[in-house]
N, C-alpha and C positions, 0 to 999 in steps of 0.2 A: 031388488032381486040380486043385482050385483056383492052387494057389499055382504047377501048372505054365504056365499059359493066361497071366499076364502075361511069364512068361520065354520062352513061343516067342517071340515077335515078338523080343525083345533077340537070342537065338541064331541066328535068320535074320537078320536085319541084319548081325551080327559074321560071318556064313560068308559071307553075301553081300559084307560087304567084304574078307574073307581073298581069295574069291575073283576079284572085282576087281586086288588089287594084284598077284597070280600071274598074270592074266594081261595086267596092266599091265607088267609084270619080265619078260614073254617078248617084249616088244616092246622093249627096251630095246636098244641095240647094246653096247652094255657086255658081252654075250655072244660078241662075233665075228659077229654079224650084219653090218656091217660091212666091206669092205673094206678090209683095211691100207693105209696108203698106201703109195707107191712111192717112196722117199728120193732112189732114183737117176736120177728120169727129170727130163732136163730137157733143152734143145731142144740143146743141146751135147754134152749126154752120150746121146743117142739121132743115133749115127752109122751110114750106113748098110753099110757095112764091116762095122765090128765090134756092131752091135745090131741092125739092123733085117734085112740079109741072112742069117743065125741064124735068124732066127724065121720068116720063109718059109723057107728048108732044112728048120727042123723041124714047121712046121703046111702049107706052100701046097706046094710043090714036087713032093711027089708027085702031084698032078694038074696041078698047072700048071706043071710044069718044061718042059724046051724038048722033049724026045723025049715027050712025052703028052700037051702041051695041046690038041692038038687036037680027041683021043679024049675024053677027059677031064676036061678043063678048060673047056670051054666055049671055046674059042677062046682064051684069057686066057693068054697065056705070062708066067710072072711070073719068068723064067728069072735074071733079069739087071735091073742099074737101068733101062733106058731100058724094058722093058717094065712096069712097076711103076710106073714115072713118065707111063707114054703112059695107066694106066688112072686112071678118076674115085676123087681123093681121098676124095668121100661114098661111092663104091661099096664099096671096098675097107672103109674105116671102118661102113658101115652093116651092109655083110657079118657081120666078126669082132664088131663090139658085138649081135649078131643085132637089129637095128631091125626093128623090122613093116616089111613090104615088102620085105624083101631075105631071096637065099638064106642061109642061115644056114650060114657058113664057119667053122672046116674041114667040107665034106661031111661029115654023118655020124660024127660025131668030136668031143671036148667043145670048149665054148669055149674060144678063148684065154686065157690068163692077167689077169685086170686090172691086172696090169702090165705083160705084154706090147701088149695095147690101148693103155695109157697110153704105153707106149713109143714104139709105132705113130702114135699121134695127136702129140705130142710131134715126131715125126719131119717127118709131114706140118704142124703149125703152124709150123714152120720153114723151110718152103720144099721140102720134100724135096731135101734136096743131098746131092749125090753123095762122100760125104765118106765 
């Protein structure tokens, strides 16, 4: 019984740093904690033709398309560029990144992709052209 009383304190210590480093290694993003980046976004390649009218079709347009926004959408037709370009670039962006303070867009529905945001934002740092 003696010779066990100096080896707790070494085996607490040793478990206690096992489990330190476990859950130092759960914080690590080397697991996919992390968002991948997005290769393809860049202020050229986020056109709103072919990348940014896509992702309203497939996230905004059922409540904000032109026949429902009004029931629906809050007022917000995001049918078309000029209405997507008449609404506030923070709104829209505060929306889909869900910032505190804003509703959290799509209604009801998961966030958008972190590449499509980035694609989004990207769009808007570029002036939003109609491109």
């Amino acid at each position: 019984m003696r010779k066990l009383i100096p080896l707790l304190p070494a085996r607490v210590l040793i478990g206690a740093a096992v489990a330190l480093l476990a859950l130092a290694s759960g914080c690590s993003y080397s697991h996919g904690s992390e968002p991948a980046p997005c290769p393809d976004v860049t202020a050229s390649s986020s056109t709103y033709a072919a990348t940014i009218s896509p992702i309203f079709d497939a996230h905004c347009r059922e409540c904000h398309g032109s026949a429902v926004y009004q029931t629906l959408g809050g007022g917000n037709d995001y049918s078309n560029y000029a209405g997507i370009k008449k609404q506030s670039a923070s709104l829209i962006l505060g929306c889909i990144r869900h910032d505190p303070g804003f509703d959290q867009m799509p209604k009801g529905k998961d966030q958008l992709s972190t590449c499509d945001i980035a694609r989004i934002q990207a769009w808007i740092d570029a002036g939003q052209p109609n491109n």
